[in-house]
DSSP file (Angstrom, degrees, kcal/mol; ACC not computed):
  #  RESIDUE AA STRUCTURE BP1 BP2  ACC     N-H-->O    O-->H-N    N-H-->O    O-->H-N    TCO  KAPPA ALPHA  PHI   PSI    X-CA   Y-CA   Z-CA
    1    1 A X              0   0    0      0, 0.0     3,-0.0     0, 0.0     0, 0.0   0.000 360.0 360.0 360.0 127.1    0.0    0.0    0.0
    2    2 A X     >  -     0   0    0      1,-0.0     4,-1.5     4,-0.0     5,-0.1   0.363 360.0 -95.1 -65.7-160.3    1.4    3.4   -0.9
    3    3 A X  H  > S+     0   0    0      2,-0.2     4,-3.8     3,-0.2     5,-0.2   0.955 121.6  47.0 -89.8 -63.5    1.7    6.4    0.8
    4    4 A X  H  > S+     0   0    0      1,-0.2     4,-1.7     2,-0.2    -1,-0.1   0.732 117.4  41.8 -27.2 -52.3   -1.5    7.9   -0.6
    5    5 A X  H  > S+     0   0    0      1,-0.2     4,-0.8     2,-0.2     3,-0.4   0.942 111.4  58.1 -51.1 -58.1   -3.7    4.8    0.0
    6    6 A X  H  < S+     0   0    0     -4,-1.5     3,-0.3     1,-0.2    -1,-0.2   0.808 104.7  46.6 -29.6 -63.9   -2.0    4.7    3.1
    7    7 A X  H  < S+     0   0    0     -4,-3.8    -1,-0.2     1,-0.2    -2,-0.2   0.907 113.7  65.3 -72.5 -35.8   -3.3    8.9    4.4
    8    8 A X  H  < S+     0   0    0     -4,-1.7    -2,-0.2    -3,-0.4     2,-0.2   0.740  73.8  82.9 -40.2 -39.8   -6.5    7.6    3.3
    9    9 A X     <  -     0   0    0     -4,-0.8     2,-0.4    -3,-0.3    22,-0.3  -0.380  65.1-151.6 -65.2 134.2   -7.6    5.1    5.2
   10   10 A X  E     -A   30   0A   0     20,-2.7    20,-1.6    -2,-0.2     2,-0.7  -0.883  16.8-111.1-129.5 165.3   -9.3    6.1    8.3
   11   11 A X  E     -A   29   0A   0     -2,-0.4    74,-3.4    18,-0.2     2,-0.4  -0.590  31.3-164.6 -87.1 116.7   -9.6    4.4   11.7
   12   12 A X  E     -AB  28  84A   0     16,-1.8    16,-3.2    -2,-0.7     2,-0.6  -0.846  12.5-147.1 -99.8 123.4  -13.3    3.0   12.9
   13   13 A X  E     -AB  27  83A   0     70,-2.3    70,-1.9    -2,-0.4     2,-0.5  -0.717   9.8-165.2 -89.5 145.2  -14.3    2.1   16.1
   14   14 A X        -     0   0    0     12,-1.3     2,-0.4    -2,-0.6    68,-0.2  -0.697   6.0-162.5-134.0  99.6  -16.7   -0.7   16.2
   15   15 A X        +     0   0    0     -2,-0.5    66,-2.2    10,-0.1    65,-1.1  -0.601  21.4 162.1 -81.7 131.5  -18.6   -1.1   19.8
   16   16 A X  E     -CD  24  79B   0      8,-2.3     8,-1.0    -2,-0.4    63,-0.2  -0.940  45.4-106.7-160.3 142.0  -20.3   -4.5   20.3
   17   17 A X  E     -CD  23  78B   0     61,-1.4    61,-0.8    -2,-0.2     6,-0.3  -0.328  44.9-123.4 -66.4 118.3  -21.5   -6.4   23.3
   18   18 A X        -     0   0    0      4,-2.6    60,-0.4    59,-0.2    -1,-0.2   0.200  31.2-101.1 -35.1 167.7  -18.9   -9.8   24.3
   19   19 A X  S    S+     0   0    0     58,-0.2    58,-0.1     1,-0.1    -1,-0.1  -0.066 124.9  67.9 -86.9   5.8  -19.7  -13.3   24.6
   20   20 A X  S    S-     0   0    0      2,-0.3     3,-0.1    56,-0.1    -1,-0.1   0.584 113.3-115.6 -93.8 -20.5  -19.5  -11.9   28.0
   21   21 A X  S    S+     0   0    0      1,-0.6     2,-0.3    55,-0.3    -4,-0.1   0.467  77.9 116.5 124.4   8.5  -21.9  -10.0   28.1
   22   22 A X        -     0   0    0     -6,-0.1    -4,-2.6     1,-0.0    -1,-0.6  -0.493  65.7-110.1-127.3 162.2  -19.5   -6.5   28.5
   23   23 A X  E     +C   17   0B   0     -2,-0.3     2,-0.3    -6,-0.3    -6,-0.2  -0.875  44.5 177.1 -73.6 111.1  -19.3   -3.6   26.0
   24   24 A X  E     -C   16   0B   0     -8,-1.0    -8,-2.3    -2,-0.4     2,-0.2  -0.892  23.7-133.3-138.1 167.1  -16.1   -3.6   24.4
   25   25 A X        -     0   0    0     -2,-0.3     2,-0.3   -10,-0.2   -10,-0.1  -0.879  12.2-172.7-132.7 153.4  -14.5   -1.5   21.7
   26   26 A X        -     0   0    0     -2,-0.2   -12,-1.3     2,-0.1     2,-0.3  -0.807  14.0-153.7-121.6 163.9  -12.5   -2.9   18.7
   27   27 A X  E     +A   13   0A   0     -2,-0.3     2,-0.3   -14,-0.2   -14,-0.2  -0.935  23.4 176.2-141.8 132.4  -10.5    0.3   16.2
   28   28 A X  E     -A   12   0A   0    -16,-3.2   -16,-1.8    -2,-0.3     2,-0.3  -0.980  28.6-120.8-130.8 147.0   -9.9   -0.9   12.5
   29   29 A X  E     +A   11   0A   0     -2,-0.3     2,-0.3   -18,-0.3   -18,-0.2  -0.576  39.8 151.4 -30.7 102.1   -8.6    0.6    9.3
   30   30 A X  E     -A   10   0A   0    -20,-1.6   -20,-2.7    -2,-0.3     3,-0.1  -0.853  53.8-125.0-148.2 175.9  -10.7    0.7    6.3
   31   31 A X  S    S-     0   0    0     -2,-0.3     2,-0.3   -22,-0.3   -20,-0.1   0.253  94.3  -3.8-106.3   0.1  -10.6    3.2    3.6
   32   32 A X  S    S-     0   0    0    -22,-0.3    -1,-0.2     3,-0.0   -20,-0.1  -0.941 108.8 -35.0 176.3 172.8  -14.7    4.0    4.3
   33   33 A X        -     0   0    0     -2,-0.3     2,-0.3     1,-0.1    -2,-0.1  -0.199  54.8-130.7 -51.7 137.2  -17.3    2.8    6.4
   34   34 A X        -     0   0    0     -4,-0.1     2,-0.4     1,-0.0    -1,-0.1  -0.594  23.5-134.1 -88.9 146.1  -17.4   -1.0    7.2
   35   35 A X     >> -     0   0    0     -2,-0.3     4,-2.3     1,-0.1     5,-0.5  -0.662  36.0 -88.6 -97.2 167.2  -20.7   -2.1    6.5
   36   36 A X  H >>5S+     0   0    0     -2,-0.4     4,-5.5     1,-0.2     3,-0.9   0.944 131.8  43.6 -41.8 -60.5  -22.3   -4.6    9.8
   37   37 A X  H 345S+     0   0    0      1,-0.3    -1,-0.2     2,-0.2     5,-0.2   0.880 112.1  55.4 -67.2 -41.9  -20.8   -7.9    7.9
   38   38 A X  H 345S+     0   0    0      1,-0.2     3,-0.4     2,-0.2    -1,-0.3   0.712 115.3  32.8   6.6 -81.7  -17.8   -6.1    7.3
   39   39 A X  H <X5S+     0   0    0     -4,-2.3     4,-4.3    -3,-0.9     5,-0.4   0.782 113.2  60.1 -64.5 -53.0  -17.1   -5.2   10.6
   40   40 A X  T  <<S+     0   0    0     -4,-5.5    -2,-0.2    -5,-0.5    -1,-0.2   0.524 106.7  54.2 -80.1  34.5  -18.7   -8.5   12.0
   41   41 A X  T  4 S+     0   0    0     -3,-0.4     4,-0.5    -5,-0.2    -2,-0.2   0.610 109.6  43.9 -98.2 -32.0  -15.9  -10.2    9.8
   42   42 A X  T  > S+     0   0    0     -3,-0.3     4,-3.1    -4,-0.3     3,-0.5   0.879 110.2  53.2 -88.1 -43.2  -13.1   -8.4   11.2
   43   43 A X  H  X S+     0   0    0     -4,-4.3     4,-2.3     1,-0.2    -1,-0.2   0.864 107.8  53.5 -85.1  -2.2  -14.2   -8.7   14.7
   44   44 A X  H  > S+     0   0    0     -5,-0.4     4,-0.9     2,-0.2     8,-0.3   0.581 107.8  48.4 -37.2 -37.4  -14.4  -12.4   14.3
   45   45 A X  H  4 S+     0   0    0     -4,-0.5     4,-0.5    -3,-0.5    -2,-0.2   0.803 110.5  52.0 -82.6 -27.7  -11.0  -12.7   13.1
   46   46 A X  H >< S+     0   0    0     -4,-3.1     3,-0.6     1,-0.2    -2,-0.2   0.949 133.7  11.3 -48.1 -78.1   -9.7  -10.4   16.2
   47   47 A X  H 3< S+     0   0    0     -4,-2.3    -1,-0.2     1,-0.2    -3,-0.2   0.284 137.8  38.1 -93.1  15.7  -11.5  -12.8   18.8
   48   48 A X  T >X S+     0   0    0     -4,-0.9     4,-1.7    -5,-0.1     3,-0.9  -0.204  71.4 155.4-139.7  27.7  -12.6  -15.8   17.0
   49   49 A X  H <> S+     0   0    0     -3,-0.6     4,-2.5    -4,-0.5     5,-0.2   0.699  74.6  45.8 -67.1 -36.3   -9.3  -16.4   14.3
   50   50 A X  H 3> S+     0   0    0      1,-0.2     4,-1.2     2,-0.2    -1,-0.3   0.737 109.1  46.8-106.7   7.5   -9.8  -20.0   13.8
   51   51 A X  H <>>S+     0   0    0     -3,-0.9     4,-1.2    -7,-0.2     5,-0.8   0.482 109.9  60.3 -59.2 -13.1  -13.2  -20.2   13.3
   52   52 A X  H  <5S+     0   0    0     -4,-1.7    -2,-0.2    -8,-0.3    -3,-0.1   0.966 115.7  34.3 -49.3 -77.0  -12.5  -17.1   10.7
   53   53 A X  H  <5S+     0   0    0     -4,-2.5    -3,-0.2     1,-0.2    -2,-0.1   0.917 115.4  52.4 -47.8 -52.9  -10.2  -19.3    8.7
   54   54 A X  H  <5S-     0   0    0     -4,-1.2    -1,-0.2    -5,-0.2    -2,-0.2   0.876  91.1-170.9 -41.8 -74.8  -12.0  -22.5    9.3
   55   55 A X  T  <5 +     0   0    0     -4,-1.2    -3,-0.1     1,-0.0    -1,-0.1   0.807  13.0 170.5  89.8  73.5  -15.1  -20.3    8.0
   56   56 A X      < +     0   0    0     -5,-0.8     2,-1.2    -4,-0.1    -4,-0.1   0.242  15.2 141.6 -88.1  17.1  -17.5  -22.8    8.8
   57   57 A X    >   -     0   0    0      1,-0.2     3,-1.1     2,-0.0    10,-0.1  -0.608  26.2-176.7 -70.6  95.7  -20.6  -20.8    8.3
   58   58 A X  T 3  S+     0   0    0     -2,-1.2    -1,-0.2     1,-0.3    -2,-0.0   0.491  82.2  63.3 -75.9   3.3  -23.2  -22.7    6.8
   59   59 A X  T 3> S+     0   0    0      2,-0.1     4,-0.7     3,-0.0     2,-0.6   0.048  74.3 121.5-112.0  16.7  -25.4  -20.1    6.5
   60   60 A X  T <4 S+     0   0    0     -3,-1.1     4,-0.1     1,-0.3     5,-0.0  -0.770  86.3  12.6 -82.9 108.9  -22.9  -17.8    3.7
   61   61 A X  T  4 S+     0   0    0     -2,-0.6    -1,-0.3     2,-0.3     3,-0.1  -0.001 118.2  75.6 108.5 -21.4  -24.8  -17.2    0.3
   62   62 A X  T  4 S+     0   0    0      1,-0.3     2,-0.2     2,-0.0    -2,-0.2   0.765 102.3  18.3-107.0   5.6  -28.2  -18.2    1.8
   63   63 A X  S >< S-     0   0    0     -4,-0.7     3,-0.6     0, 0.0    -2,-0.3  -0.853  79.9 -96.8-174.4 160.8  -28.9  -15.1    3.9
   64   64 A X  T 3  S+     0   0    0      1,-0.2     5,-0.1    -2,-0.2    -2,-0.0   0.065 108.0  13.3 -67.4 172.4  -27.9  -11.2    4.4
   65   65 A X  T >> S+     0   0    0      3,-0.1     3,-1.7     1,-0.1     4,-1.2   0.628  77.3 170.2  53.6  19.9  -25.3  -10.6    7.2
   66   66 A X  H <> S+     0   0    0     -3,-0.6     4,-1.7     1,-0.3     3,-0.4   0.715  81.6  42.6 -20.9 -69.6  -24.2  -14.3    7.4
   67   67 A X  H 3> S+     0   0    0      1,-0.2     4,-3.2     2,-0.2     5,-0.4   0.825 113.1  59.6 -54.6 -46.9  -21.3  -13.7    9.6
   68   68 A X  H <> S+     0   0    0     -3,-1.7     4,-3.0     2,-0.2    -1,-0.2   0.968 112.1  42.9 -28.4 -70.0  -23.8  -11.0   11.8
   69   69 A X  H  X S+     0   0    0     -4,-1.2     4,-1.8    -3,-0.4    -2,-0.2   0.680 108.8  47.6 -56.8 -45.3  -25.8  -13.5   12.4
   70   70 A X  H  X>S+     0   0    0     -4,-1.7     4,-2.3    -5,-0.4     5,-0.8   0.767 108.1  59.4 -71.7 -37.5  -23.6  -16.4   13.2
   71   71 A X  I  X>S+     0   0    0     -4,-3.2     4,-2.8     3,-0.2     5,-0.7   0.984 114.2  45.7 -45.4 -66.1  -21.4  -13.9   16.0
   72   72 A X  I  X5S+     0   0    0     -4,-3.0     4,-3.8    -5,-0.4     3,-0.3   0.852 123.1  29.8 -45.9 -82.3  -25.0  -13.5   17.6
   73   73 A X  I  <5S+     0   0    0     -4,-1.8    -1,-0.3     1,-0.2    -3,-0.2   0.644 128.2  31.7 -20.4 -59.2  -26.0  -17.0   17.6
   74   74 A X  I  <5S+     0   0    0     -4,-2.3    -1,-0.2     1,-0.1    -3,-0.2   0.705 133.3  25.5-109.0 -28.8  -23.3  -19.0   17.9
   75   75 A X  I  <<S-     0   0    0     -4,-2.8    -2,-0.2    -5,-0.8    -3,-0.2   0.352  90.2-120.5-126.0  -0.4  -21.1  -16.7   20.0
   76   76 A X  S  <<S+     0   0    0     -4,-3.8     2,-0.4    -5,-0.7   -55,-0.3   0.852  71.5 126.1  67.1  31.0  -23.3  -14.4   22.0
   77   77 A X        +     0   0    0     -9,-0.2     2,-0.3   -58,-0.1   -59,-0.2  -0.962  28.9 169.4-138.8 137.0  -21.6  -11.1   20.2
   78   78 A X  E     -D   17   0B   0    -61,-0.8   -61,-1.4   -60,-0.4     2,-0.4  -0.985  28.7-111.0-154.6 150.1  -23.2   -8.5   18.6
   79   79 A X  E     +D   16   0B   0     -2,-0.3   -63,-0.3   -63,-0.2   -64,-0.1  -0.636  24.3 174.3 -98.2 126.7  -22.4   -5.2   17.3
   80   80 A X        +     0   0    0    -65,-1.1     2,-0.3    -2,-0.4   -64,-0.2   0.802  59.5   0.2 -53.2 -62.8  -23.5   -2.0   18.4
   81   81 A X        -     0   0    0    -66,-2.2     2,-0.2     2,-0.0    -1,-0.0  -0.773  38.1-162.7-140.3 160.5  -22.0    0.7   16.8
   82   82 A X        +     0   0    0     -2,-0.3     2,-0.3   -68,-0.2   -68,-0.2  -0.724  32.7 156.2-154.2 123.9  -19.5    1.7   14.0
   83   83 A X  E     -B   13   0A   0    -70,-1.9   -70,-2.3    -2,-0.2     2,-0.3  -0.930  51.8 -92.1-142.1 154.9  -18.2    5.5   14.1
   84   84 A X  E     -B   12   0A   0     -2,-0.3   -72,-0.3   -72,-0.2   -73,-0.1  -0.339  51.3 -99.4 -85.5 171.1  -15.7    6.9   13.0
   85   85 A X              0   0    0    -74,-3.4   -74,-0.1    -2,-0.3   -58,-0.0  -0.421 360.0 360.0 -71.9 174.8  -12.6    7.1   15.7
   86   86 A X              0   0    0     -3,-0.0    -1,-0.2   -74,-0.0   -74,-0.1   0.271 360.0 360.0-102.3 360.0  -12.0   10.3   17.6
């Protein structure tokens, strides 16, 4: 990535409730707004990494937000917010 691409990208927080139950805050890089699956792809690779790779979602191509959907479900985490960071 170059320099430009590089001063483009800006930093997004994305706040979403644990698999504990706690409010936590995640900050990623993106060049623009993460859309929900977006975001619940990235924080799935943060706290989940080998179920990311694995990608064992049976539920991919047969309805929106797969990945949304499966954090909630499967893993009790789901996302609140996406802003940008301060």
């Amino acid at each position: 990535m170059g320099f430009i691409e590089e001063a483009l990208m800006q930093k997004w927080q994305v706040t979403f409730v644990d698999d504990h139950g706690e409010q936590s805050v995640e900050l990623f890089t993106c060049a623009q707004k993460p859309s929900l699956e977006d975001a619940a792809q990235m924080i799935r690779a943060k706290l989940l990494p080998i179920p990311a790779e694995l990608d064992l979602n049976d539920l991919d191509g047969r309805i929106a937000e797969p990945t949304v959907k499966s954090l909630k479900d499967q893993n009790s985490i789901q996302i609140l917010d996406i802003s940008p960071a301060a």
